[in-house]
C-alpha positions as CSV (number, residue, x, y, z in Angstrom):
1,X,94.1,39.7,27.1
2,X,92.6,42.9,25.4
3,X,89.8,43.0,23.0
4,X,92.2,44.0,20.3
5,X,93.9,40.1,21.2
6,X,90.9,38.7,21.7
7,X,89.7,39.5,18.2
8,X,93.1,38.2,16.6
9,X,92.8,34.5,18.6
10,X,92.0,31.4,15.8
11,X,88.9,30.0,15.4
12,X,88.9,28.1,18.1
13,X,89.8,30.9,20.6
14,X,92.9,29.5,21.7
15,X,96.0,31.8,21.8
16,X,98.8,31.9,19.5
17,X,96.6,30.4,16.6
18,X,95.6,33.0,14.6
19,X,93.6,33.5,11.8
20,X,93.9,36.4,9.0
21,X,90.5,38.9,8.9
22,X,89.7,42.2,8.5
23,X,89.3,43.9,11.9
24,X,85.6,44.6,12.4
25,X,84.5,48.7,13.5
26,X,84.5,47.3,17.5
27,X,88.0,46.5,17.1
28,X,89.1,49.8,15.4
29,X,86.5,51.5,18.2
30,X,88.1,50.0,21.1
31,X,91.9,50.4,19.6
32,X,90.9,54.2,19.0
33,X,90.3,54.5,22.6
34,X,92.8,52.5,24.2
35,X,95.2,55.1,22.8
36,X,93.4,58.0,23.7
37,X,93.4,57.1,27.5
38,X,97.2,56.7,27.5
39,X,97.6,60.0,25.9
40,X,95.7,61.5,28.1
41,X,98.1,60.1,31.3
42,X,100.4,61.5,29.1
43,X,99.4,65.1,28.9
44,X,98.7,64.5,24.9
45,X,95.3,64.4,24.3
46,X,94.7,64.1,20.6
47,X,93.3,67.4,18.6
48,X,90.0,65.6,17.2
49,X,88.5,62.7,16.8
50,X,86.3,62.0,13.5
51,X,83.5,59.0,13.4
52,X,85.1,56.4,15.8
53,X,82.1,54.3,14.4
54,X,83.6,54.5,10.5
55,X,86.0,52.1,9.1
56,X,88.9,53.9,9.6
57,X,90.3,54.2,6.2
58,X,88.9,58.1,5.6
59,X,89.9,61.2,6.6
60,X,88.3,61.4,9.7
61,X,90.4,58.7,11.2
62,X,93.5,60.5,12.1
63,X,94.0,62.6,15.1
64,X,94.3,66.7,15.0
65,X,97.9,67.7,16.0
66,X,96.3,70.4,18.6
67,X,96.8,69.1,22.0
68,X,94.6,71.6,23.7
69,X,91.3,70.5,21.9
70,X,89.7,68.0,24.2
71,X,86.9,65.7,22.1
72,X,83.8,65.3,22.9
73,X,82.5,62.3,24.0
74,X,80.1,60.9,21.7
75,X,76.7,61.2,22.3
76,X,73.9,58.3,22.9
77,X,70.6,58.6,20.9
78,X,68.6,59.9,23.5
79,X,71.3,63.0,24.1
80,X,73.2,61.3,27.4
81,X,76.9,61.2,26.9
82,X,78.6,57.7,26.7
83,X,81.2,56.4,28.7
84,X,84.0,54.7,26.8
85,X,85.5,53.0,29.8
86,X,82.4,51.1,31.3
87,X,81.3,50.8,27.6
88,X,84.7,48.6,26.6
89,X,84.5,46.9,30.2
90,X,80.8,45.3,29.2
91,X,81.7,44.9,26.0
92,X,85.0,42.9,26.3
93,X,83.0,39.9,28.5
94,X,80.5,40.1,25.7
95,X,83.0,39.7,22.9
96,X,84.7,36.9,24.4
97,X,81.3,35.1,25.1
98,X,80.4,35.3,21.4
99,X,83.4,33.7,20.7
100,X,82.7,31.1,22.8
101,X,79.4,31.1,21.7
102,X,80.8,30.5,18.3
103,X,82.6,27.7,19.6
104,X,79.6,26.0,20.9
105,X,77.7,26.5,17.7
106,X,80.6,25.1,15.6
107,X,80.7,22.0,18.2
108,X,77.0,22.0,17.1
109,X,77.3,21.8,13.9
110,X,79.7,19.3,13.8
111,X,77.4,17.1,15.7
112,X,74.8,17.8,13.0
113,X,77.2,16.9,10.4
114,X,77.6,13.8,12.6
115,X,73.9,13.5,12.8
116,X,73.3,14.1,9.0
117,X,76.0,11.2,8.3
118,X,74.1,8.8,10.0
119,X,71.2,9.6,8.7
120,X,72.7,9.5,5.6
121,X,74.0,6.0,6.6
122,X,70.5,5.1,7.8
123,X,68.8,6.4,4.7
124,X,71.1,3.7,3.1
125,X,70.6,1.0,4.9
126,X,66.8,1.7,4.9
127,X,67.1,1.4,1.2
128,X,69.1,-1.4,1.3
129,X,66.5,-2.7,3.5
130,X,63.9,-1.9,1.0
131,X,66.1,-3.2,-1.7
132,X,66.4,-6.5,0.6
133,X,62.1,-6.4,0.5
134,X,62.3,-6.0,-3.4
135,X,64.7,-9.0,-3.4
136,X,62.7,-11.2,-1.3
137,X,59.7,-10.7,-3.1
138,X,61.0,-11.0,-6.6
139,X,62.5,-14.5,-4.9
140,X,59.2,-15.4,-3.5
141,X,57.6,-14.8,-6.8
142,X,59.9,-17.0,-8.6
143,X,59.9,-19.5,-6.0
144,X,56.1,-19.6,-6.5
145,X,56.9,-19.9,-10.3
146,X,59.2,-22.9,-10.1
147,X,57.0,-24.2,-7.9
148,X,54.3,-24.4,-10.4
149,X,56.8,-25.8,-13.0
150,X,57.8,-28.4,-10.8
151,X,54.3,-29.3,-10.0
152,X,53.4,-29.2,-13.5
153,X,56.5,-31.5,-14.9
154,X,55.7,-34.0,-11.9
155,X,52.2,-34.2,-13.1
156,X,54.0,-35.1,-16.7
157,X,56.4,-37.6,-15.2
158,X,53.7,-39.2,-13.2
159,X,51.4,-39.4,-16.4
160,X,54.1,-41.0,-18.5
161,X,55.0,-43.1,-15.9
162,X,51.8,-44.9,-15.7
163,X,51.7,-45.4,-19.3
164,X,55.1,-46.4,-19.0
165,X,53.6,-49.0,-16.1
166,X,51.0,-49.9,-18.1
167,X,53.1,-51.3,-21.1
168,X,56.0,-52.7,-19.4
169,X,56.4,-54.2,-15.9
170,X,58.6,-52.8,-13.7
171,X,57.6,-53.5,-10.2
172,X,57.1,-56.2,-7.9
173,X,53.7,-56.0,-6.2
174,X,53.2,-56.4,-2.5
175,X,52.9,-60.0,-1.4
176,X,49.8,-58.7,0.8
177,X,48.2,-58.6,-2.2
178,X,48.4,-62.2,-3.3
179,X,48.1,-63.6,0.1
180,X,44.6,-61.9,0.8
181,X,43.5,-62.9,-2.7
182,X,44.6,-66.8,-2.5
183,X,42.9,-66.9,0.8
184,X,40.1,-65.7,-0.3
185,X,40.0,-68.4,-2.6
186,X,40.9,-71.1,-0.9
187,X,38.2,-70.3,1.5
188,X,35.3,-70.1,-1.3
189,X,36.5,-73.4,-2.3
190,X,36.6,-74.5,1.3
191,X,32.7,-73.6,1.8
192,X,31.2,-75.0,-1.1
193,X,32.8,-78.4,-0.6
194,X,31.0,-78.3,3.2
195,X,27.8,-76.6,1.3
196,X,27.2,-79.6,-1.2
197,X,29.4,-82.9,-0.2
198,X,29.1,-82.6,3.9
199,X,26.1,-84.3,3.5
200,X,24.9,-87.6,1.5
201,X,21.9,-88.9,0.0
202,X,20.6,-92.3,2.0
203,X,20.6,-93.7,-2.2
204,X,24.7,-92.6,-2.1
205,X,25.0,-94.4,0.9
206,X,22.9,-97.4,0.3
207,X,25.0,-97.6,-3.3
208,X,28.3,-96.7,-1.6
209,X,30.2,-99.7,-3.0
210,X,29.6,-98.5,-7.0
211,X,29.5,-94.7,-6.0
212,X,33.5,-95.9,-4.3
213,X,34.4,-97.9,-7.9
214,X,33.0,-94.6,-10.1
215,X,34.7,-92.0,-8.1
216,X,38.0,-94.4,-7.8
217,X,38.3,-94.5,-11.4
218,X,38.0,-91.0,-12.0
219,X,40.5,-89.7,-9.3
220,X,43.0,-92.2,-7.4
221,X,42.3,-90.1,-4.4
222,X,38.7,-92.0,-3.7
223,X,40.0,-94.9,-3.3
224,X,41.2,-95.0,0.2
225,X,38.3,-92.3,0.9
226,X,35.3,-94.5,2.4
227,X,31.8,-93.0,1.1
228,X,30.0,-93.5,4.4
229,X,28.4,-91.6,7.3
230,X,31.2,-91.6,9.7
231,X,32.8,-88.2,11.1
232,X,36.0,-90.1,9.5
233,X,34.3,-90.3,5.7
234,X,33.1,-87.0,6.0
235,X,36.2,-85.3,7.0
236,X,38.1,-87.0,4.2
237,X,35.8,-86.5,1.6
238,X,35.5,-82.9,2.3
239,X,39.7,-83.3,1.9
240,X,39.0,-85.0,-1.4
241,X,36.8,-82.5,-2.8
242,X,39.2,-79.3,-2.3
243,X,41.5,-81.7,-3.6
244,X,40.0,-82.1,-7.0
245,X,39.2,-78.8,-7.4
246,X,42.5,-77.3,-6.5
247,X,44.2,-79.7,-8.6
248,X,41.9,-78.9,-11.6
249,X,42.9,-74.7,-11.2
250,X,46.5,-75.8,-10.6
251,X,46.5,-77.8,-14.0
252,X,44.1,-75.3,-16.5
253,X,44.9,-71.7,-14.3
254,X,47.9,-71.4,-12.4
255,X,50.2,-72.4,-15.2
256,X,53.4,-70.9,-16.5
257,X,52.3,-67.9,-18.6
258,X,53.2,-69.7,-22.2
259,X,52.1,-72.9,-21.3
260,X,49.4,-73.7,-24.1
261,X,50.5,-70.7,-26.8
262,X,51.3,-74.0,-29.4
263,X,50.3,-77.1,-30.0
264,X,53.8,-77.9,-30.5
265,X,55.5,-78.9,-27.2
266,X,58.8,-77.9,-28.6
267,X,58.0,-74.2,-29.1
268,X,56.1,-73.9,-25.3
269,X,59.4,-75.5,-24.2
270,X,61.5,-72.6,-26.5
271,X,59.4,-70.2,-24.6
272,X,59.8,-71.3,-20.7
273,X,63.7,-71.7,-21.1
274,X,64.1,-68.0,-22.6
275,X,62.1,-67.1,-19.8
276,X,64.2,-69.0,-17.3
277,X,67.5,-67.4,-19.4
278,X,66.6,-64.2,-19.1
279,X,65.6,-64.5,-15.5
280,X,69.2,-64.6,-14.6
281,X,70.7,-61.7,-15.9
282,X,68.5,-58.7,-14.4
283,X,65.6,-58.0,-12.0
284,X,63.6,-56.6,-15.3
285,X,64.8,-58.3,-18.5
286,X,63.0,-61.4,-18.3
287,X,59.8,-59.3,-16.8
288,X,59.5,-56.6,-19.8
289,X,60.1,-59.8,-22.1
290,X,57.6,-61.4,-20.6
291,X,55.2,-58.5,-21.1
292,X,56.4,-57.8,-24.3
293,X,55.8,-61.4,-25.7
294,X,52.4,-61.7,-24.3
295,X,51.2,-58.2,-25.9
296,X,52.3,-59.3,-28.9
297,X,50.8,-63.2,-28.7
298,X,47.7,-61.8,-27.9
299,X,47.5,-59.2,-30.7
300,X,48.3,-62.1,-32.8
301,X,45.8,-63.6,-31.3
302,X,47.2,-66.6,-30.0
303,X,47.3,-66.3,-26.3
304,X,45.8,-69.0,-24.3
305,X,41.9,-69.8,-24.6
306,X,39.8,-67.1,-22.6
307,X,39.4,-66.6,-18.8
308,X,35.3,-68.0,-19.4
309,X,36.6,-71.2,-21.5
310,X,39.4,-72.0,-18.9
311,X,36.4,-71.4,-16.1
312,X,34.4,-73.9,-18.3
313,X,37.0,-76.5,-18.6
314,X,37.6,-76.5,-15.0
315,X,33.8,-76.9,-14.2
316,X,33.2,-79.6,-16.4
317,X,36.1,-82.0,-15.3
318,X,35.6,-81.1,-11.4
319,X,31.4,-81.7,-11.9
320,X,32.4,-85.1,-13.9
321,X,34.9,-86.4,-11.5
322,X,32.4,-85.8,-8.4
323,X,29.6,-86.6,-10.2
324,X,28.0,-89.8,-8.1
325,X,27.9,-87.3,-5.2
326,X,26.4,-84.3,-6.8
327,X,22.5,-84.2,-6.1
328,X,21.0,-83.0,-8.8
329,X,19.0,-80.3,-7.5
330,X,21.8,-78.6,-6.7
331,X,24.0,-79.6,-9.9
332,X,22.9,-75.8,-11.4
333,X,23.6,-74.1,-8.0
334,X,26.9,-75.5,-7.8
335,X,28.4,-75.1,-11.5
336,X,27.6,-71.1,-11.2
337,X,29.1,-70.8,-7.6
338,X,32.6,-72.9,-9.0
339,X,32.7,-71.0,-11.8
340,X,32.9,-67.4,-9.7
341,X,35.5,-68.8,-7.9
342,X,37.5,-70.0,-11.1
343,X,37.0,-66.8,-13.0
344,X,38.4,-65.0,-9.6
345,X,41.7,-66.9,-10.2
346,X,42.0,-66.8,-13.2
347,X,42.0,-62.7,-13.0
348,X,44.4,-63.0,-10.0
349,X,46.4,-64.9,-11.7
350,X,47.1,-62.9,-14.9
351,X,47.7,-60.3,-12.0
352,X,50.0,-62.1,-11.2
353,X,51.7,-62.8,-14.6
354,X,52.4,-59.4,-14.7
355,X,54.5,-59.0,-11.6
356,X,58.3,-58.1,-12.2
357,X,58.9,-62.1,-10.4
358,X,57.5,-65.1,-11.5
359,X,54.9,-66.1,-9.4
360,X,54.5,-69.8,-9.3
361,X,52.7,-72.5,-7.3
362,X,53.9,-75.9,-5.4
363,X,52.1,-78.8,-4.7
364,X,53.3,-80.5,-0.6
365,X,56.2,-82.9,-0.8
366,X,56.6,-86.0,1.7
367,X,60.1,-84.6,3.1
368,X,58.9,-80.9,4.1
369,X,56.1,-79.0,5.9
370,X,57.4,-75.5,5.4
371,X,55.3,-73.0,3.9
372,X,52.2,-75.8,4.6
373,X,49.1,-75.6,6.7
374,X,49.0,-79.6,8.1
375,X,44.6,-79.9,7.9
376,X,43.3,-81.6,10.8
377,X,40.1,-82.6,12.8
378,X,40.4,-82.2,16.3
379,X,37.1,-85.0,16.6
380,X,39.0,-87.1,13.7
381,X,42.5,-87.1,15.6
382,X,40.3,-87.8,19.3
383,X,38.7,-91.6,17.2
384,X,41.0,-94.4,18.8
385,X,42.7,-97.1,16.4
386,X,40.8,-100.2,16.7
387,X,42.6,-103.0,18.4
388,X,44.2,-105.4,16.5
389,X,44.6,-103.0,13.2
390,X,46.3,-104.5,10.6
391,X,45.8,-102.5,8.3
392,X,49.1,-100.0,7.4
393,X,49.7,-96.9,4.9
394,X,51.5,-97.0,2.0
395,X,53.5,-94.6,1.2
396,X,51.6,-92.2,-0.8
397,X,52.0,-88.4,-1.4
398,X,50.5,-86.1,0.4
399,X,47.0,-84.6,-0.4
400,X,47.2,-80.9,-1.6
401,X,43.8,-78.9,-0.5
402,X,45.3,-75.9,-1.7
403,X,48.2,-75.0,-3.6
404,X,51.5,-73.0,-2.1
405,X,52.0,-69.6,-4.0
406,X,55.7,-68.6,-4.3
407,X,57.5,-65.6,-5.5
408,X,60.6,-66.6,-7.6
409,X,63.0,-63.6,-8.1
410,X,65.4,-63.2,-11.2
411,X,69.1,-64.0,-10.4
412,X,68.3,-66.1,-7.0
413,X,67.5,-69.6,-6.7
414,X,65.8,-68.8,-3.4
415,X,62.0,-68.6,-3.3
416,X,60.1,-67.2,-0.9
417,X,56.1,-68.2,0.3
418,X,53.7,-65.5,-0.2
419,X,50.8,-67.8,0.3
420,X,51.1,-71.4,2.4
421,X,49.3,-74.3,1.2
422,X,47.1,-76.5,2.9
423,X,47.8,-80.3,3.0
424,X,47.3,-83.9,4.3
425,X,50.0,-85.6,5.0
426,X,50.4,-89.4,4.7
427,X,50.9,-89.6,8.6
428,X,47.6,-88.0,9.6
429,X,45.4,-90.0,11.5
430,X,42.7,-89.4,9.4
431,X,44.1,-91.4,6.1
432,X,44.8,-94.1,8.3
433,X,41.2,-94.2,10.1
434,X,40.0,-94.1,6.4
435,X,41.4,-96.7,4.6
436,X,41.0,-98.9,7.9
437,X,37.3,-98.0,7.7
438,X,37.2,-98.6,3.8
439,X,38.8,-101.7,4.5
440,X,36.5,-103.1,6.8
441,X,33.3,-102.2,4.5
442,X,35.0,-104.1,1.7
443,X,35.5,-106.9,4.0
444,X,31.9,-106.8,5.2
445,X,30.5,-106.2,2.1
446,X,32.8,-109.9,0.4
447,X,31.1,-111.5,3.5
448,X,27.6,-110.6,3.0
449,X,28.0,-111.5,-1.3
450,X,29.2,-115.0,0.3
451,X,26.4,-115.4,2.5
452,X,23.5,-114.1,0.0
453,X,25.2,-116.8,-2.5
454,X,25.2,-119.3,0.3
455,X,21.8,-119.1,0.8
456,X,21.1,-119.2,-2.8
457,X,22.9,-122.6,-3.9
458,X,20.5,-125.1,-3.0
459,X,22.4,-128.0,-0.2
460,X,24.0,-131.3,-2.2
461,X,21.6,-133.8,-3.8
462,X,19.3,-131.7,-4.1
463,X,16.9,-131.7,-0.8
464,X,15.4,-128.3,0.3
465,X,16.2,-127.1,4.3
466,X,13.0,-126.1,4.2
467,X,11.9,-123.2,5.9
468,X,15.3,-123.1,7.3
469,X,16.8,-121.4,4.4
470,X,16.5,-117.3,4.8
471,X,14.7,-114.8,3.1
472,X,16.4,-112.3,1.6
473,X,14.1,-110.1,2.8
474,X,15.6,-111.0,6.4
475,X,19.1,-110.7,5.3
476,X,21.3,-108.2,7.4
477,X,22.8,-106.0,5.1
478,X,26.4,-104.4,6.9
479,X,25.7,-101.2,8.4
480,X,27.9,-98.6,6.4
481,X,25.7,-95.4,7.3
482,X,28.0,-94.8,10.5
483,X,25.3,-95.1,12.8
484,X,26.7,-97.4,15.5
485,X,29.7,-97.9,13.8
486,X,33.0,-97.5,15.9
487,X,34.9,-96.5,13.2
């Protein structure tokens, strides 16, 4: 391939693709000599040569028609003459390396067009990126801001919820709650019975007989409770007490909550069977009723008498019933301690009252013992039935020490225990060992009123015995101070 071919290849320097350009003053050079050299082998060297370095299109570019006139060859800068031949062999390598050359650089600059693309790609997807920053923050921020909102309506809600709470009842409240406060009642009222009426005064004892007829007529309990010294007496009277004073908060404190709104039975009665309608239809109708009703009694002002003149009325008919046993020392002592413990049920049970159920109490039945704590004495239960007993229990009820609380849900006729009661039941050992031992006194006490009188009615007509007739004074009263006693 010549130079002058080499020149007329396509850009990418492979032949037969061909590209239209002006030829450059090599081409023209090395074409001008090419031809010379074969006119020389020829015998027809040209006349003259003008500028081979011009562009060909003057004068100077055609050849003299004077064969004879040899050219000179042209001259170098420093004077030497140049060699046409060696000067087209080094320069034809050349030429074809700078096309190749060219090839390599337009290989390059694709790659840089390559490179610039992705960089272009990578400059948007780093702004993407960023954009995906902006749009995270400007999420983060709003997050932050409905977060606040949220916080700041939940606030609201909770507010207006409690007022809501506080106006109408709408919950049921844990049955922890009433167990651990009816406990703790029933325990107060446990320790002040053994903190005043464990022990007697010798007077009580010595008087036992009217001390039995007073507290007899006062509660129907006494009377098969023997006022003695015995471990039997005392455990029974201790029974008896928490007896009377249960039964005095079941009948002025734990009472349906419109029990007492009227002197007229009729309209209490109105009251209790809307209550017990309205129980039935939903878990809250009968309970914001309820509320409602109350709140508006009271503002009327005709809500039941006041937590300190229930407290009152249960003290005075609890201090009047035991009475004969109350030493009067500690008559003051004990009126302030019963009334804490009646003012602390009192404010449990208008807790209570306020609960979405009814909360009610029960007194023990003779048929069942569920939901009851049976009392017992393990020293009581241990005392032996004296031979040749008689004596057999009628069929009584059993003694409540402490009421059964009771949660009564609208719409179910199922109730369920959130507090057992405590009671004696008609079979314990006790009752019997106690109206055994109060029968006994009764009968010793007849025998010594016949003997006294005995010794009093002077003998038939009317002659002394002498000093065979007894002193009173060495009379032998029956021992009913438990001290030797079997029973």
């Amino acid at each position: 391939m010549t130079p002058t071919e080499t020149l007329s290849m396509g850009k990418t320097g492979k032949e037969g693709s061909t590209i239209s350009r002006e030829p450059s003053t090599i081409t023209r050079f090395l074409s001008t000599s090419s031809r010379r050299r074969r006119l020389q082998k020829r015998g027809m060297a040209p006349a003259a040569t003008t500028n081979l370095l011009s562009n060909g299109t003057g004068p100077g570019s055609e050849t003299s028609s004077e064969p004879d006139c040899e050219p000179e060859p042209p001259a170098t800068a420093n004077g030497s003459t140049l060699n046409f031949g060696a000067f087209t062999e080094k320069l034809t390598p050349l030429v074809a390396q700078l096309f190749s050359t060219r090839g390599v650089i337009e290989q390059i600059s694709q790659t840089f067009d390559q490179y610039g693309n992705e960089v272009s790609t990578f400059g948007k997807m780093f702004g993407k990126e960023k954009d995906k920053d902006r749009i995270i923050e400007r999420l983060e921020i709003t997050n932050e801001e409905n977060t606040r909102l949220a916080n700041k309506k939940r606030v609201q809600l909770e507010t207006e919820l409690r007022e809501l709470k506080s106006e109408f009842v709408i919950e049921a409240k844990p049955n922890n709650l009433y167990d651990g406060g009816f406990r703790s009642i029933s325990d107060k009222i446990g320790d002040l019975a053994i903190k005043h009426f464990k022990s007697l005064p010798e007077d009580v004892i010595l008087e036992s007989d009217d001390v039995q007829r007073s507290l007899g007529q006062s509660s129907a309990v006494f009377r098969t409770t023997p006022i003695s010294g015995t471990k039997v007496s005392e455990f029974l009277r201790l029974s008896a007490v928490r007896h009377i004073i249960s039964e005095s908060i079941c009948k002025h404190i734990f009472q349906p909550p419109f029990k007492g709104l009227s002197e007229d039975p009729e309209m209490t009665e109105l009251l209790e069977r809307l209550s017990q309608k309205l129980s039935g239809m939903s878990d809250l109708s009968e309970s914001v009723w309820r509320t409602l009703t109350l709140k508006g009694l009271g503002e009327l002002g005709a809500l039941p008498v006041t937590k300190p003149d229930r407290a009152k009325t249960v003290v005075d008919q609890v201090t009047y019933i035991l009475g004969p046993l109350i030493i009067e020392s500690n008559a003051e002592a004990l009126r302030k301690e019963l009334t804490g413990i009646v003012e602390e049920c009192a404010d449990l049970w208008t807790t209570a009252q306020k609960d979405r159920d009814r909360i009610e109490f029960r007194t023990p039945t003779r048929t069942s013992t569920t939901g009851w704590h049976v009392e017992q004495d393990e020293e009581v239960d241990q005392t032996p039935i004296p031979p040749g007993n008689t004596v057999r229990m009628a069929a009584i009820d059993p003694l409540c020490l402490f009421p059964r609380i009771v949660r009564v849900r609208p719409g179910r006729s199922a109730e369920e225990t959130v507090h057992e009661g405590i009671a004696l039941y008609p079979d314990s050992r006790a009752l019997l060992l106690g109206k055994i031992e109060r029968h006994d006194l009764k009968q010793k006490l007849v025998n010594a009123r016949r003997e006294v009188l005995r010794l009093r009615t002077p003998p038939a007509g009317g002659h002394s015995r002498g000093n065979s007739l007894a002193s009173p004074t060495n009379f032998a009263f029956p021992d009913i101070t438990g001290v030797g006693s079997g029973s």
